[in-house]
N, C-alpha and C positions, 0 to 999 in steps of 0.2 A: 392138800386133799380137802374139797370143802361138802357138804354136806347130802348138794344135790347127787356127786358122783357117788359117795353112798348108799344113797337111797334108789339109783339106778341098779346097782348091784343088788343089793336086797331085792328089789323089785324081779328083776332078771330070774334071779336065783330061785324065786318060789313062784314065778308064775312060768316058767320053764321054757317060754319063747320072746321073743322079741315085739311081734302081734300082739301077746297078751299083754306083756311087761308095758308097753308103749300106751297100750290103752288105757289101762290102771294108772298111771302116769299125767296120761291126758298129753302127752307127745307123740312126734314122728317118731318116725322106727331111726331113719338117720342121725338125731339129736340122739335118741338110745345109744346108738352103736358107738356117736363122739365119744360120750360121756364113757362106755366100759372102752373101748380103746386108750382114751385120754387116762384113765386110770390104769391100764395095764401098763403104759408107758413109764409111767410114774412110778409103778413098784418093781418095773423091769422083769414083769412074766404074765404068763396066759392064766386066768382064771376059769375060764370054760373050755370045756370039751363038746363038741358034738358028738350024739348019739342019738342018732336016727334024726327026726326032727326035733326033737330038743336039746338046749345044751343045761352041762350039766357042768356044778361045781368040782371043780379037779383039786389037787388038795392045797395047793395055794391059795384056789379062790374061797376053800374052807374058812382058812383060815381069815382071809379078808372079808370073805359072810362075818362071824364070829365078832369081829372087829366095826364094822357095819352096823350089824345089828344093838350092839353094846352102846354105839357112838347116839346111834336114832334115837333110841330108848333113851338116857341119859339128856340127849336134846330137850326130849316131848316134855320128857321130867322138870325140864328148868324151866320152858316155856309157860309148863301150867302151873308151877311155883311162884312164878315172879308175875303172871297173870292172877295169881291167887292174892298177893300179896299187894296187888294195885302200882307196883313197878315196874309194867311195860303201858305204852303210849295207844292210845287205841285207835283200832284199826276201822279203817272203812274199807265196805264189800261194795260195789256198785253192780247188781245183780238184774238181768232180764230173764223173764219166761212168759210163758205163752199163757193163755186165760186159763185153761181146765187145769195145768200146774200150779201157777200161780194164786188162785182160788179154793181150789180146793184138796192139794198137795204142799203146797210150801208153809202154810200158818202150822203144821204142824211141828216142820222143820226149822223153823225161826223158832218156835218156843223154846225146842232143846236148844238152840244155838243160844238162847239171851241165859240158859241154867250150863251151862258147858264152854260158853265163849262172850264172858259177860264183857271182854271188850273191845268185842268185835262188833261194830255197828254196819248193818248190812241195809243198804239204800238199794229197794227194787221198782222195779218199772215191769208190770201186765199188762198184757196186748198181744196180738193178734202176731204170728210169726215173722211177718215179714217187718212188720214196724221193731221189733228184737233185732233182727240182723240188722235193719237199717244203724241203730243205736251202734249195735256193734261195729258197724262197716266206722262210724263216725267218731267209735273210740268213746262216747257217752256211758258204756256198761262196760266193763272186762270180762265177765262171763256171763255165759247164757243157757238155761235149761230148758233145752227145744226138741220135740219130735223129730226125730229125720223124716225130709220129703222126698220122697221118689225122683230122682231127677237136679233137688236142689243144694248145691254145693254151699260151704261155708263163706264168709268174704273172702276177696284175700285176704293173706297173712294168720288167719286162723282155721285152728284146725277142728273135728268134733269126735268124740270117745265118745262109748256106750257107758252111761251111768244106770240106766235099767232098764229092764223090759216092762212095759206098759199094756193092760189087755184093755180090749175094746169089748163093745156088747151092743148085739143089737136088739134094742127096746120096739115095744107096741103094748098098745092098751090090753090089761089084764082080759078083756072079752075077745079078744081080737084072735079068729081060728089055729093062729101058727104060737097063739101064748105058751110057753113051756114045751115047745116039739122043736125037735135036729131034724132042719131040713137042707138040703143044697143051694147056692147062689140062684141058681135058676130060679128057685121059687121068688128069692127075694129080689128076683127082676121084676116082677110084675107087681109091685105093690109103689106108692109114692112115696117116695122117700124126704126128708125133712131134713134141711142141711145148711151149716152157719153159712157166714160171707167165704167168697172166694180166698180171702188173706190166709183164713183160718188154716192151721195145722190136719185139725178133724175136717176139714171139709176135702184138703187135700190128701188124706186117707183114704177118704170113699172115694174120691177121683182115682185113684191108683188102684183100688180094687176092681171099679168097673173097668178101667183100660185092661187089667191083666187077666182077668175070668173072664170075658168072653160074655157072649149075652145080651138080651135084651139091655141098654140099659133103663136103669129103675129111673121114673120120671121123679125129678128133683127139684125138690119147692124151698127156696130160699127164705130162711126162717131165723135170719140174726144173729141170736147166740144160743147156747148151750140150755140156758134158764127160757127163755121163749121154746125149744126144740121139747125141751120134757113138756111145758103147759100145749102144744099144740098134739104133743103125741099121747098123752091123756083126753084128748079131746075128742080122737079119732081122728084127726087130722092125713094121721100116715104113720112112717114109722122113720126110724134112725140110728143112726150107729155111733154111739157116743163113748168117750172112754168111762169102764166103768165105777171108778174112783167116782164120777160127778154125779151118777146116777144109786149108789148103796142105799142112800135111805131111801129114795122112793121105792127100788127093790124090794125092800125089806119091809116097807109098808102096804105095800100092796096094789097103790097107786100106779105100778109100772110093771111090766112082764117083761122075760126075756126067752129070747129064739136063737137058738143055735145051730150054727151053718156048718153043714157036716162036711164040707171039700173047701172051704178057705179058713184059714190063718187071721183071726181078728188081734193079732198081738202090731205092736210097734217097738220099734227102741226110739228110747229118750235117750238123746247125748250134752255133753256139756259140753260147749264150744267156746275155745280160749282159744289165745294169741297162740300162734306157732310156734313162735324162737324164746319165748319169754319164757323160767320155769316158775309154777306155782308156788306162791306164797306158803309157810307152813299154815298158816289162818284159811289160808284158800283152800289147801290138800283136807284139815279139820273140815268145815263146812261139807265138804261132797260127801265127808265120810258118814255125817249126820243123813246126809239126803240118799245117796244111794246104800247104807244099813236101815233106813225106815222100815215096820214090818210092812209087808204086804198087806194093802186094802182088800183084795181079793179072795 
């Protein structure tokens, strides 16, 4: 019985589907279901029951919860003991994300990581979405912290989990008539919008929002990156839909307003995208844990 089938169980067990359990996991549902079949095999009985759509611990699998849970715990304990103690070998993370993560999300996340996982040394590459997959297609990163694109699947052989939801916001200069008012898409068709390169995750946002609302679409001025889109939308340039993690302190200084669109959904999910068949390192399950419990910027 080795570690990961445990931690499939546990998993299973509290997140009360397979969906969920899979996701938290950062696996398929199939590699799930190996792993508790593989294990029920091995203790020669059923551990779940269904009930309704979720299943549920029957009193065997109590007791393998129980035993589960004791084994993890006990693990995590030796791990951050013998890490404490300068007796395990240290680890490299070979890590890709996309600019607005990378920039101005992950230096947060790498500081707890060097006071919580002093010997995990995590090697990243920032850039633009598709240059991340490419890495990954290439085997150069093992995981990736990317917005999902409308349309655009992982490489082969990997998969991608929601690690969090990410809100967007659409900025214009503090004078500009729609500064601080809820209005509908519509309006925000008729104004020119400010938008990175095509590669871009954010630029393939606002292309998904115009295909699915309907509408004039808003004319689109290609404007680089993230740090040029705020200086041209302080300018009066136009306006933009930026995540708003990158834009808090102009917010908050005054330099930037924001407008709220009463009939679209400015949120995203961010997923981590890892190998398929492979399961996550315990250093690698650490790290996501730092990154997807961050508080909310928001």
């Amino acid at each position: 019985m080795d570690m990961d089938k445990l931690l499939a169980l546990r998993t299973l067990a509290e997140e009360g589907t397979q969906i969920r359990a899979a996701e938290k996991l950062f696996c398929t549902q199939s590699a799930l279901s190996k792993q508790i079949n593989t294990l029920e095999r091995e203790l020669d009985c059923r551990l779940f029951d269904r009930k309704g759509s979720r299943l549920v611990l029957n009193d065997s699998g109590q007791k393998a919860y129980a035993y589960a849970v004791s084994c993890l715990d006990g693990y995590a304990r030796l791990q951050e003991e013998l890490a404490a103690a300068g007796q395990t070998s240290r680890k490299i993370l070979y890590l890709g994300a996309t600019n607005s993560i990378g920039v101005y999300q992950l230096p947060a996340v790498l500081q707890k990581a060097r006071q919580s996982l002093p010997e995990l040394e995590i090697r990243f590459t920032v850039g633009f979405r598709a240059k991340i997959v490419s890495l990954l297609a290439d085997g150069k990163v093992s995981l990736a912290i990317l917005p999902r694109a409308e349309g655009v699947k992982p490489p082969a052989g990997y998969l991608e989990a929601p690690l969090f939801r990410e809100e967007m916001a659409l900025v214009l200069p503090p004078d500009h008539p729609l500064a601080g008012k809820s209005v509908p898409w519509a309006d925000i068709c008729r104004l020119t919008m400010l938008a990175p390169e095509q590669d871009s995750a954010t630029r393939q946002f606002i292309a998904g929002l115009m295909k699915n609302h309907g509408g004039d679409a808003p004319q689109l001025l290609d404007f680089g990156n993230i740090e040029a889109i705020k200086q041209g939308v302080m300018r009066g340039m136009g306006v933009s839909i930026l995540p708003l993690a990158t834009v808090r302190r102009e917010l908050s200084g005054g330099e930037l307003a924001r407008c709220r669109i009463v009939d679209v959904s400015l949120e995203r999910t961010v997923d981590c995208v890892c190998r398929k068949n492979v399961p996550l390192t315990w250093w690698e399950r650490k790290f996501l844990d730092l990154f997807s419990s961050q508080p909310s910027p928001y």
